[in-house]
C-alpha atoms as one frame of an Amber mdcrd trajectory, in Angstrom:
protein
   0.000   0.000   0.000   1.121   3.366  -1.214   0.811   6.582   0.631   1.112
  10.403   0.121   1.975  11.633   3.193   1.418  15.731   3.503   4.507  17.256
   5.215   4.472  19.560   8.821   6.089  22.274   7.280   8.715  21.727   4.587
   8.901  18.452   3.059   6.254  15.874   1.612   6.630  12.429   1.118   5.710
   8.934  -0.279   5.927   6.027   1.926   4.977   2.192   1.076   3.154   0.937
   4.089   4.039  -1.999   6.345   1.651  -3.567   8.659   2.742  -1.865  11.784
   5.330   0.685  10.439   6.568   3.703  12.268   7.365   6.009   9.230   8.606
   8.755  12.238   5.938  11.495  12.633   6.195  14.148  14.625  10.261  13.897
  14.792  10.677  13.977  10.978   9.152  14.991   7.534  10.694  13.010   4.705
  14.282  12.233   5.472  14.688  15.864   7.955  14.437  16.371  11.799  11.093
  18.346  12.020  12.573  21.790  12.729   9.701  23.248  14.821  10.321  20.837
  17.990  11.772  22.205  20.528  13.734  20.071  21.754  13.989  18.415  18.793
  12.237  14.736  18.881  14.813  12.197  17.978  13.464   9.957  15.365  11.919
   6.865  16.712  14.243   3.858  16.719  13.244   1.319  13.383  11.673   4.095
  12.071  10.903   3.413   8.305  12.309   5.796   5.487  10.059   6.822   2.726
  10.626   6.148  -0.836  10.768  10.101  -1.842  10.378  12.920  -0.670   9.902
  16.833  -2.460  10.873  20.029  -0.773   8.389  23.416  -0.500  10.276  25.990
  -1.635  12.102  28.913   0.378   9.788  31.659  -0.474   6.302  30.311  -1.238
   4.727  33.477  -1.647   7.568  33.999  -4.729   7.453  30.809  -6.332   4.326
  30.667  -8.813   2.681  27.324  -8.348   4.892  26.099  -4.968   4.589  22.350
  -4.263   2.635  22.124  -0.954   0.399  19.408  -0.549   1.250  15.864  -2.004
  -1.836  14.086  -3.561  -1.430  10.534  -2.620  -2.379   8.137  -6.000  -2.584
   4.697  -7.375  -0.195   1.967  -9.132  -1.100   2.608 -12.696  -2.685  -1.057
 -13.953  -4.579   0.232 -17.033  -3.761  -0.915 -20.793  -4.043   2.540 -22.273
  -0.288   3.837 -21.291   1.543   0.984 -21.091   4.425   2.698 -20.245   3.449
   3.592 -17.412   2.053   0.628 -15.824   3.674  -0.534 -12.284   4.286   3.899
 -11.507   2.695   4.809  -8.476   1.043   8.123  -9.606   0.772  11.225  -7.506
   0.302  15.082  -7.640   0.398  17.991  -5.190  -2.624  20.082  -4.764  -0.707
  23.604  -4.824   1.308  23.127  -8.089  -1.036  20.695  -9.986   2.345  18.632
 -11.316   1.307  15.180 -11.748   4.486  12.773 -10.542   5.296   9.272 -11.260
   7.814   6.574  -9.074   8.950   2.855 -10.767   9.819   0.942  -7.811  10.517
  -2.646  -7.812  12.493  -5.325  -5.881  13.222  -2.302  -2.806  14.788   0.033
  -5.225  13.620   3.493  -6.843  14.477   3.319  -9.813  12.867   6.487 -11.098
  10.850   9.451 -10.075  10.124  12.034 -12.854   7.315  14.925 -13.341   4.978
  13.453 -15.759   3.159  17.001 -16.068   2.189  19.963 -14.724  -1.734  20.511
 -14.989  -3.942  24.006 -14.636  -5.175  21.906 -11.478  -5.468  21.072  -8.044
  -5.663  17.232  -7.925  -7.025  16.533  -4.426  -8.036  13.156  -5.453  -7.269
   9.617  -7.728  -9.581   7.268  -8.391  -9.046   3.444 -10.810 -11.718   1.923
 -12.240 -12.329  -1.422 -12.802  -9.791  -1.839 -15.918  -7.068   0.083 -14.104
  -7.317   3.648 -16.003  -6.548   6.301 -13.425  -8.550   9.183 -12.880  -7.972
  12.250 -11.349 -10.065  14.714  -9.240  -9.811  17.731  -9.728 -11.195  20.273
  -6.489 -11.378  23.558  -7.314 -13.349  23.373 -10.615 -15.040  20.004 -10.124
 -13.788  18.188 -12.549 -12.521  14.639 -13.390  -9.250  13.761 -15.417  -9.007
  10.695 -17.423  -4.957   9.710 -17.336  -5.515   8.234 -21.100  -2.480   9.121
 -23.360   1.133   8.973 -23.430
């Protein structure tokens, strides 16, 4: 099980789920000591890494579309993009850039921008042939992830 995990302050992450995993929350966002403890929590002992992580920038009030809010998704298992099958899909709510990881055997092996959409994907959704569908909030409206 994949999940997008929205950050404290400055970092958001994606973290495959293990029955009974401590992925480290409060002490840490992403691979960082969370720097608004004080004292600082020290990150719990076993404490399970996540697969990637994305920084907000500096300045968000400079930065046009800032990533802010990670958009959790789904393994793509449709036959319309066959490229892309076995990526776990994502977005972030702020920017509207659609991400995709390969992971297999415990490695990364890629994490790329697919796109960046005039969106705010707060939601994905897979139908029953494995297309991928996106949700879009602000507008009301529902992507189709169809083409390559």
């Amino acid at each position: 099980m994949w999940a997008g995990d929205v950050g404290q302050n400055n970092w958001e992450e994606v973290d495959l789920i293990v029955k009974g995993g401590n992925y480290g929350w409060r002490a840490r966002e992403g691979f960082h000591p969370n720097p608004n403890l004080r004292p600082p929590d020290e990150t719990p002992s076993g404490a399970i890494d996540p697969i990637v992580e994305y920084p907000h920038p500096e300045n968000k009030r400079e930065v046009k579309n800032p990533d802010l809010s990670i958009t959790g998704g789904f393994v793509y298992r449709g036959s319309k993009c066959p490229s892309l099958v076995g990526w776990y899909l994502y977005g972030d709510y702020s920017s509207g850039r659609i991400r995709g990881l390969k992971y297999e055997n415990g490695k990364l092996l890629k994490n790329v921008e697919l796109l960046q959409q005039d969106c705010s994907p707060s939601s994905f959704g897979e139908d029953k042939d494995g297309e991928l569908y996106l949700c879009e909030y602000a507008r009301g409206i529902i992507w189709k992830i169809a083409t390559e």
